[in-house]
C-alpha positions as CSV (number, residue, x, y, z in Angstrom):
1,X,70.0,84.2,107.4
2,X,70.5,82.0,110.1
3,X,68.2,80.4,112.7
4,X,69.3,82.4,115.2
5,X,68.7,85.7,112.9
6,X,65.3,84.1,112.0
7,X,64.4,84.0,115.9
8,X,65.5,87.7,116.1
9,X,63.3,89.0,113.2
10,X,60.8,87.6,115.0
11,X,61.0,88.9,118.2
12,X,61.0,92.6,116.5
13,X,57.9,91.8,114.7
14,X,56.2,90.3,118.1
15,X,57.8,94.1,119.6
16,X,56.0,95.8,116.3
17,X,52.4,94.3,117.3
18,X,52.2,92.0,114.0
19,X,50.4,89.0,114.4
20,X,51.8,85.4,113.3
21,X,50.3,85.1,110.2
22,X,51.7,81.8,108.8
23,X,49.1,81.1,105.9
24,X,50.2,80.0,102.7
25,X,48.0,80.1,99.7
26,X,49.9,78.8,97.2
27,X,50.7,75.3,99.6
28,X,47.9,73.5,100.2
29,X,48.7,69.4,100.9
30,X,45.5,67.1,100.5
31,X,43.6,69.7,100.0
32,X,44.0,71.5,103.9
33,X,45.5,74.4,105.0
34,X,49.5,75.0,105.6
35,X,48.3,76.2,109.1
36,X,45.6,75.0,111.5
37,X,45.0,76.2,114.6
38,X,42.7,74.8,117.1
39,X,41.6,75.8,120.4
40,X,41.0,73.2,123.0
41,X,39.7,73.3,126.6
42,X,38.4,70.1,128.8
43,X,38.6,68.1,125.3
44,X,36.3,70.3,123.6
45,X,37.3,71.8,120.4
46,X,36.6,75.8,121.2
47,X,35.7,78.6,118.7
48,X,38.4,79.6,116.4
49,X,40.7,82.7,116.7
50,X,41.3,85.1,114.1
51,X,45.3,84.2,114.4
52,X,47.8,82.5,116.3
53,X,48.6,84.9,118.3
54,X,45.2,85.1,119.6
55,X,44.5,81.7,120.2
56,X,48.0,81.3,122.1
57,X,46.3,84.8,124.3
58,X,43.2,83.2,124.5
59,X,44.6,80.1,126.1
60,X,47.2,81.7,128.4
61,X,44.5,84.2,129.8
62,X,43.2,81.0,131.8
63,X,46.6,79.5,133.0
64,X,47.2,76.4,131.7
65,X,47.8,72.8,133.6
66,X,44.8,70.0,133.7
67,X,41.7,71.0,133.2
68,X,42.9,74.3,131.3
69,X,43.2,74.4,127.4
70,X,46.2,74.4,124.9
71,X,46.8,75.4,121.5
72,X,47.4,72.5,118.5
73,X,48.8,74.9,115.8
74,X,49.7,72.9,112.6
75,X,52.1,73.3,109.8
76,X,53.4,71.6,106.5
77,X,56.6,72.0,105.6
78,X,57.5,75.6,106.9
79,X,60.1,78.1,105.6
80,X,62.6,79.5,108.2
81,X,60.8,83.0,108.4
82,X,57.7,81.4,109.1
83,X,58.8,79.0,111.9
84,X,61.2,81.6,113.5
85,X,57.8,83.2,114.3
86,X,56.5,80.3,115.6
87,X,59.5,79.7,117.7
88,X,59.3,82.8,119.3
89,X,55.9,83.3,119.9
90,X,55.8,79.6,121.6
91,X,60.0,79.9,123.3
92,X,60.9,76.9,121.6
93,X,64.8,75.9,121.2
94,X,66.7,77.0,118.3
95,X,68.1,73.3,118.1
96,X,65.0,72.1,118.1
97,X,63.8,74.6,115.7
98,X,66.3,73.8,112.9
99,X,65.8,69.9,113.4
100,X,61.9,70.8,112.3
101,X,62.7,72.8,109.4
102,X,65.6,70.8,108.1
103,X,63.7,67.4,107.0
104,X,65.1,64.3,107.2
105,X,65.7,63.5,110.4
106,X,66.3,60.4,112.9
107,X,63.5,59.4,115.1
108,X,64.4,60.8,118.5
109,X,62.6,62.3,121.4
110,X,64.5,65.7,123.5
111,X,63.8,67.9,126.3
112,X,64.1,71.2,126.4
113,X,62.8,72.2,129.6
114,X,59.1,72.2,129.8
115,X,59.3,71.6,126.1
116,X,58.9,68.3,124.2
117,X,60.2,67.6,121.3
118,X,59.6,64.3,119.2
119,X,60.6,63.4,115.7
120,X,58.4,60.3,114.0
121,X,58.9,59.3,110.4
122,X,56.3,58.0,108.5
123,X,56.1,55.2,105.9
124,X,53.1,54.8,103.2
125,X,53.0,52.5,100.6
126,X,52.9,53.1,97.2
127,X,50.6,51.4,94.6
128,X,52.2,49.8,91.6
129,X,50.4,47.8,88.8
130,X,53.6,45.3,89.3
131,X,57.1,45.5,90.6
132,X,59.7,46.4,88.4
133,X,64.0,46.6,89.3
134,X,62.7,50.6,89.7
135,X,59.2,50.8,91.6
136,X,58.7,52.7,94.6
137,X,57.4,50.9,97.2
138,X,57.1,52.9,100.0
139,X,57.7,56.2,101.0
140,X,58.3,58.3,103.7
141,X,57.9,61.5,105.3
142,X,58.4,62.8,109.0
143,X,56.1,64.6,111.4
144,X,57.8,66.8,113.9
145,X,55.9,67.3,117.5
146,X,56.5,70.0,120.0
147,X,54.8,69.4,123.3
148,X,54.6,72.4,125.7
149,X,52.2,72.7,129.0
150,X,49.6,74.2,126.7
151,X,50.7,73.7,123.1
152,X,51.1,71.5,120.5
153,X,53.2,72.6,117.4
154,X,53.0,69.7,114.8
155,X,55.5,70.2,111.6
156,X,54.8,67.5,108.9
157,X,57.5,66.9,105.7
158,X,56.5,64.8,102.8
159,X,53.1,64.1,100.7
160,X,51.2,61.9,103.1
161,X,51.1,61.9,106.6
162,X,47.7,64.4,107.0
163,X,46.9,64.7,110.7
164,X,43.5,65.6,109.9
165,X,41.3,62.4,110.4
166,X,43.7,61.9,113.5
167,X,42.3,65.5,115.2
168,X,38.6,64.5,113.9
169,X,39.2,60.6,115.8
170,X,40.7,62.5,118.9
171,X,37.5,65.5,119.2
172,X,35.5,62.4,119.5
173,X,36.8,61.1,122.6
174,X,37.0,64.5,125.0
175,X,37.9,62.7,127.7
176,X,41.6,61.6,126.3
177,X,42.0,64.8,124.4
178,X,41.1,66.9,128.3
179,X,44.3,64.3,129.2
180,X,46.2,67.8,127.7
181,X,49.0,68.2,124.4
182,X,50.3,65.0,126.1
183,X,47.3,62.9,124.4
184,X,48.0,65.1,121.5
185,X,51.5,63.1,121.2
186,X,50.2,59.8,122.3
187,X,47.6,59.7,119.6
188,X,50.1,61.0,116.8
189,X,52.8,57.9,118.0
190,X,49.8,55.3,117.7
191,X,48.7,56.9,114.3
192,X,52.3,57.0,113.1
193,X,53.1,53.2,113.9
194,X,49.7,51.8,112.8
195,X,50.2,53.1,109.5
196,X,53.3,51.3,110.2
197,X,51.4,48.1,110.4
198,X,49.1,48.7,106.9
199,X,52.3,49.2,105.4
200,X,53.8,46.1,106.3
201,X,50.9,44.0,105.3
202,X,51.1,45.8,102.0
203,X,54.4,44.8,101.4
204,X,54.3,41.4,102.7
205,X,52.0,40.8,99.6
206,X,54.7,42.1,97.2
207,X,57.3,39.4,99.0
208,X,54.7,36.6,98.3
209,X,54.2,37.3,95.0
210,X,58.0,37.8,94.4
211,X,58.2,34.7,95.7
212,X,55.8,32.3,94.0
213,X,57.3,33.9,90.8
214,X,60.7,32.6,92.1
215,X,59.5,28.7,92.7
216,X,57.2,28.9,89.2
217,X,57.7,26.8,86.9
218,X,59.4,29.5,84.8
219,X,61.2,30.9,87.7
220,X,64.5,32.1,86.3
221,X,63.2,32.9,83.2
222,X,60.6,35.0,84.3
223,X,62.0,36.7,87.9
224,X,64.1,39.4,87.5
225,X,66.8,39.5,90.5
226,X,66.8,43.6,90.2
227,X,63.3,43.2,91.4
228,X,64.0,41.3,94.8
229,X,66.7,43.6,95.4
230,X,64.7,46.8,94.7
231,X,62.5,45.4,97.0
232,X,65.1,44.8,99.3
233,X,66.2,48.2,99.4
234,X,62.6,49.3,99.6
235,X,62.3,47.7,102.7
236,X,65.6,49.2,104.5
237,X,64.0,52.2,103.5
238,X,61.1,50.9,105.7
239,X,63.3,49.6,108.6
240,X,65.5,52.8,108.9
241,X,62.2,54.9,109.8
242,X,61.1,51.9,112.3
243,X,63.7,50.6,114.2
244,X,65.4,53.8,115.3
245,X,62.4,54.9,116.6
246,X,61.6,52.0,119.4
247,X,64.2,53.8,122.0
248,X,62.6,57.2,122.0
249,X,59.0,55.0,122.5
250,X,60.9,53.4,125.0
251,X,61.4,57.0,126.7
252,X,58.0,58.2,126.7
253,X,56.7,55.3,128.2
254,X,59.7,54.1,130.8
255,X,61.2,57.3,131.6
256,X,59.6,60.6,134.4
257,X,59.5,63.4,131.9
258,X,57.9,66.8,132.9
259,X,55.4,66.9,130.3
260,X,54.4,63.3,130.7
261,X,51.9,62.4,132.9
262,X,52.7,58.8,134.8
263,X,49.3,57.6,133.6
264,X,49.4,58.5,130.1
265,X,52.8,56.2,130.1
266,X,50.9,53.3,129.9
267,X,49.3,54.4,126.2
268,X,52.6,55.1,125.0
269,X,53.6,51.5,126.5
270,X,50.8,49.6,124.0
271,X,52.2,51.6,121.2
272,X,56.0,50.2,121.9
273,X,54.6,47.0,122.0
274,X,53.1,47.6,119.1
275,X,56.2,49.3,117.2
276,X,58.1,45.9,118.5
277,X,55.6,43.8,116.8
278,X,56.5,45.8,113.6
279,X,60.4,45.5,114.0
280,X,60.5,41.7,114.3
281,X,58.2,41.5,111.1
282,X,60.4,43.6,108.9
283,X,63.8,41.8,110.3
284,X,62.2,38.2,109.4
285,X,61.1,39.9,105.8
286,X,64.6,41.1,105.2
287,X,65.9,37.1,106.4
288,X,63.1,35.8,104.0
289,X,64.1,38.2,101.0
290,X,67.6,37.3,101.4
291,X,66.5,33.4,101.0
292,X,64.6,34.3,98.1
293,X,67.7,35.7,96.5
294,X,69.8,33.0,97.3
295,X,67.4,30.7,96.0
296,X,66.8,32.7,92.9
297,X,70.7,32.8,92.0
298,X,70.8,29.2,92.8
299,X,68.4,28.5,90.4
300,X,70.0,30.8,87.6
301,X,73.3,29.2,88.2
302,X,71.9,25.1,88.3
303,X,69.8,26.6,85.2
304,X,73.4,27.8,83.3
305,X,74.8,24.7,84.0
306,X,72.6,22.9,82.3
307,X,72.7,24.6,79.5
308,X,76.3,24.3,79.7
309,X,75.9,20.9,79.5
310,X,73.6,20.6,76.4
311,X,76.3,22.7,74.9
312,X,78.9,20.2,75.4
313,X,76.7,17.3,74.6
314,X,75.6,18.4,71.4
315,X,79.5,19.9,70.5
316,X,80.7,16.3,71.5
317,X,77.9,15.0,69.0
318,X,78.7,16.9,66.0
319,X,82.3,16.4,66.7
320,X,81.7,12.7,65.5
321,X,80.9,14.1,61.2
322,X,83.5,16.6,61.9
323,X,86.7,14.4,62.3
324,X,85.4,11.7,60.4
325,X,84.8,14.7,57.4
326,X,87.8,16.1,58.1
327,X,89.9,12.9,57.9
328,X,88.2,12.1,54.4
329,X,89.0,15.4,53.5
330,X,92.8,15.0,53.3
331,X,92.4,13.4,50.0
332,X,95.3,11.0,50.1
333,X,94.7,7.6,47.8
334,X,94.9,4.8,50.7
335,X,92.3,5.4,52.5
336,X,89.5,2.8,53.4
337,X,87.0,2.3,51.0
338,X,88.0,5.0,49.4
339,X,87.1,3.6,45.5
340,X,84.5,0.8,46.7
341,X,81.2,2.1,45.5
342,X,79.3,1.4,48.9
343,X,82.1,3.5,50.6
344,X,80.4,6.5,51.0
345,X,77.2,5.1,52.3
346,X,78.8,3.3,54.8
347,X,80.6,6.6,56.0
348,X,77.7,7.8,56.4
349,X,76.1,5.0,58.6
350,X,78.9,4.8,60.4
351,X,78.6,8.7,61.7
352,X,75.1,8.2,62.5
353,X,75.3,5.0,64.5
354,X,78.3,6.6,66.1
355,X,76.8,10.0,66.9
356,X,73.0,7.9,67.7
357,X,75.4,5.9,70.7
358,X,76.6,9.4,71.9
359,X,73.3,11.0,71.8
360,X,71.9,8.2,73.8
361,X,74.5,8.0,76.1
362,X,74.0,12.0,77.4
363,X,70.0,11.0,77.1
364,X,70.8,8.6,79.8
365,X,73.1,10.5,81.7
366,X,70.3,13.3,81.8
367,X,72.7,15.8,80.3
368,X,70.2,16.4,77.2
């Protein structure tokens, strides 16, 4: 069925009285609930509803605007059924709609009328015991916000990315959560991009280490180069959920918009600065890898050439008994010293002062 189908099904259940029941027992990330719905008015988290429904009632009874509450409704990876209700219940857009159930999406911020709708992605790291040419470094999720005049509809795709500590941290500062669902997206940026920032020292430890291993001692025998390139590609992984997102930052805190407020700009402003700070670090890590590549593969190739050389040395060295064997070997009568009884002997001196000069010679030359 398609999303517009989905939004239609839900209008005739709205019609048939059946609340928006969007619990799922058999999903439950970090231990919390698929849905949570919370009730806020003047920054103070209110009693809870039996549904959404009535918390949405609850809400609207009062009007809504500063100094009036709004909803912050919570979900994890919805199915189409269940957000269609959503979607209806709150008049969101059917674009916007199938950007938050279909996952991987680009950072990007839209209006839809009174409506906001932001897409973040974000980045953990993951802990590895050492880095192979197959760990996973980091990973990533994305965390879909709509932003209405008194609603806040988060949608959050991956493993990580729990909002939960971030609701406790805003309920303890009323006064920026009475600033309305705007705060609610503010707070959800900064959270998003200073995990941005853990991350990045978190991998900037598995660059040092890749490259001491590099300058070692033992550098190209113990540095694998699939492990600097897995790294590497780990950390476009990192830059395509950064980078894309400084214009829509850019937005929020330039740009009038109906839902936010001129003085809340300002917050979103610090957190661009911030997201800047983490796009210069990751473009200088992916210059600093690329040395570290280049300098690996320098050192394998001045490494092969010296063995090249010993080769050569030591074939050019055992050449010497070789010809002089093989001559010998002929068998013909005249030959030198052929029937003198110190003849052999002095073959045999004669190949070792002979391949003693050579061997000294590539000694000197630094070849062996």
């Amino acid at each position: 069925m398609s999303m517009v189908g989905n939004l239609r099904k839900a209008a005739r259940l709205a019609r048939r009285g059946r609340p928006v029941d969007l619990s799922h027992p058999a999903r439950s990330p970090l231990g919390s609930a698929v849905v949570n719905c919370v009730i806020y008015r003047d920054g103070i988290r209110q009693e809870a509803a039996p549904s959404v429904e009535e918390s949405v009632a609850r809400v609207r009874k009062h009007g809504h605007g500063k100094g009036h509450g709004f909803v912050w409704l919570g979900l994890h990876e919805p199915t189409k059924t269940e957000f269609a209700r959503v979607a209806e219940l709150f008049g969101l857009h059917p674009l916007a709609v199938e950007d938050a159930v279909q996952a991987h999406q680009r950072p990007k911020v839209e209006q839809y009328g009174d409506v906001l709708f932001a897409v973040f992605k974000t980045v953990s790291y993951v802990e590895h015991a050492e880095l192979t040419a197959t760990s996973e470094v980091v990973s990533t999720g994305e965390i879909m916000v709509f932003v209405g005049p008194d609603f806040v509809v988060t949608v959050r795709h991956g493993r990580h990315g729990s909002l939960g500590p971030l609701r406790e941290g805003l309920e303890t500062d009323p006064r920026q959560l009475a600033r309305g669902p705007v705060a609610v997206l503010h707070a959800i940026a900064d959270h998003v991009v200073d995990d941005y920032l853990t991350v990045m020292d978190s991998v900037q430890c598995d660059i040092d280490q890749v490259e001491t291993a590099v300058f070692s001692p033992e550098g190209v025998r113990g540095v694998d180069a699939g492990r600097i390139y897995q790294l590497k590609r780990e950390l476009l992984e990192f830059k395509r959920a950064v980078v894309p997102l400084g214009r829509p930052l850019q937005l929020l805190a330039t740009e009038p918009m109906r839902t936010v407020a001129p003085e809340i700009q300002a917050y979103f402003r610090d957190v661009a600065d911030h997201l800047a700070r983490v796009t210069e670090q990751l473009t200088s890590f992916d210059a600093l890898l690329d040395s570290i590549l280049q300098a690996h593969l320098a050192q394998v190739s001045v490494t092969q050439n010296e063995d090249m050389r010993k080769i050569t040395a030591w074939a050019a060295i055992v050449a010497v008994p070789t010809m002089v064997c093989g001559v010998y070997g002929m068998n013909f009568d005249n030959m030198p010293e052929l029937h003198w009884r110190f003849g052999y002997p002095l073959a045999l001196a004669v190949i070792a002062a002979a391949c003693f000069a050579i061997y000294r010679g590539f000694k000197r030359n630094g070849w062996l």
